[in-house]
N, C-alpha and C positions, 0 to 999 in steps of 0.2 A: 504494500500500500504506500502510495505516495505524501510523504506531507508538506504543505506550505505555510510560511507564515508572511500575510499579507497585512499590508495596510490599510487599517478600515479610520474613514475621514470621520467628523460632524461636524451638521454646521447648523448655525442657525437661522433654515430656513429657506436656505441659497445653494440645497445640494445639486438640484436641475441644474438652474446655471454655473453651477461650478463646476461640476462632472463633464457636461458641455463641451466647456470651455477644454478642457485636458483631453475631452477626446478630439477636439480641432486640432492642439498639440500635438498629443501625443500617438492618435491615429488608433484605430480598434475598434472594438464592438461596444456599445453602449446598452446597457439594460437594468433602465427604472421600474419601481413599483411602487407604488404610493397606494398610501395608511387604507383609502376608499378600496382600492382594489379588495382590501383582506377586513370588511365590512367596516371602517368607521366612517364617520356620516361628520357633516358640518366643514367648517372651516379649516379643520387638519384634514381630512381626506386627500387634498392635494398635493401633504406633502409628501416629499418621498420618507417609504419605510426602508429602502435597501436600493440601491445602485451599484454595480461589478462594471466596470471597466477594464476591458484587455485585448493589448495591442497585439502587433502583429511582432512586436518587439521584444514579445512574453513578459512585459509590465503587467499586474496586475493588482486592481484595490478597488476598495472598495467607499460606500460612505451613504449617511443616512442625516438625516434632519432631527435635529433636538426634537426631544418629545417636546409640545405644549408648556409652558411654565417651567423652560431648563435653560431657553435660549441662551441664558448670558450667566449659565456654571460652566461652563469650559467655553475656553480661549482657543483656537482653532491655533495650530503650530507653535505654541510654545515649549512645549516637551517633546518635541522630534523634527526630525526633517526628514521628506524624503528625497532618498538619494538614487542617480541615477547615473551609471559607468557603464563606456563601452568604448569600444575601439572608430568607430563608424563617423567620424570627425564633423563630418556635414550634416545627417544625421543629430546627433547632437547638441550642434550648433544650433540647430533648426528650433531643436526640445529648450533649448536657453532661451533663444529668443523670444518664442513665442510661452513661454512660463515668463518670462521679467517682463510684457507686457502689459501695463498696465499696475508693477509690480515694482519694488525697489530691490535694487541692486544691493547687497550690503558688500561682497567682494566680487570682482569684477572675474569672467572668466580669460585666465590668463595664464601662462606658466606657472608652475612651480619650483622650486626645488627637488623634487622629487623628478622630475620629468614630466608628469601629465600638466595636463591644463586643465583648472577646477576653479569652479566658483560658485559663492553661495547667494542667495534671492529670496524676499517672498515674496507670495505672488498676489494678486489683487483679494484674492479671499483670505488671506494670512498663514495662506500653508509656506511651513520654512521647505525650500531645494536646497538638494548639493549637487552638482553636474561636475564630474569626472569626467574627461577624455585621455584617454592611454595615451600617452605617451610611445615613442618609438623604442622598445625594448636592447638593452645592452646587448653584446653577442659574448 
C-alpha cells in the first residue's frame, strides 16, 4: 500500500478562488465539493467542504473553507510553507511567477550558495512558497 503525506490548505472562505488560482499555476485537475453537495442548506452550502488538486507534475493538496464561526482561528501560512523542487528551470520559473503574482516577494529567486536557485513568496491568499531549482550537479 502506498502512502502520502499531503498538504491540506484552509481558508477563510476563498478556497474556490484560491484552488483556482494554483490550478492556472500550477496546471492539473481540479475537484471541488461544497458543504450543499453533502446536505447543508443556507449560506454555507457554497462553501467548499474539500478540494484535491493534482498536477501533471505529481503536486498534490488539498484544502477546504473554515467551518462557519472559525474564519479568523487560523492564519493561512504561518506555520508552513509549501515547497516546490525540481530540475525543469522554465517550468518553475513559470510556478514563481505566477504564485508571487499578486503576492510578495520576501527573497527573490536567485542563486545560492548551494548551487540551486531558490526563493521564498506568499502569495495573495497568504500561503508561504519555497521554489527550489537544481542547480547543475558536480561530477
Amino acid at each position: 500500500m502506498a502512502i502520502a503525506l499531503n498538504p491540506y490548505l484552509n481558508f477563510p472562505g476563498t478556497t474556490r478562488e484560491a484552488m483556482t488560482f494554483y490550478q492556472s499555476v500550477l496546471g492539473g485537475e481540479l475537484q471541488i465539493s461544497t458543504f450543499g453537495e453533502f446536505g447543508a442548506e443556507g449560506p454555507e452550502a457554497n462553501g467548499v467542504m474539500h478540494s484535491h488538486l493534482e498536477t501533471e507534475a505529481g503536486m498534490t493538496f488539498m484544502a477546504s473553507d473554515m467551518p462557519p464561526g472559525q474564519e479568523d482561528a487560523h492564519v493561512v501560512g504561518t506555520n508552513m510553507s509549501m515547497s516546490i523542487s525540481g530540475d525543469d528551470s522554465e517550468a518553475m520559473r513559470r510556478y514563481w511567477d505566477g504564485l508571487a503574482e499578486g503576492g510578495t516577494v520576501q527573497m527573490p529567486l536567485e542563486r545560492q550558495m548551494w548551487g540551486d536557485d531558490f526563493g521564498m513568496l506568499v502569495d495573495k491568499f497568504g500561503v508561504a512558497w519555497m521554489v527550489n531549482i537544481a542547480g547543475e550537479q558536480q561530477a
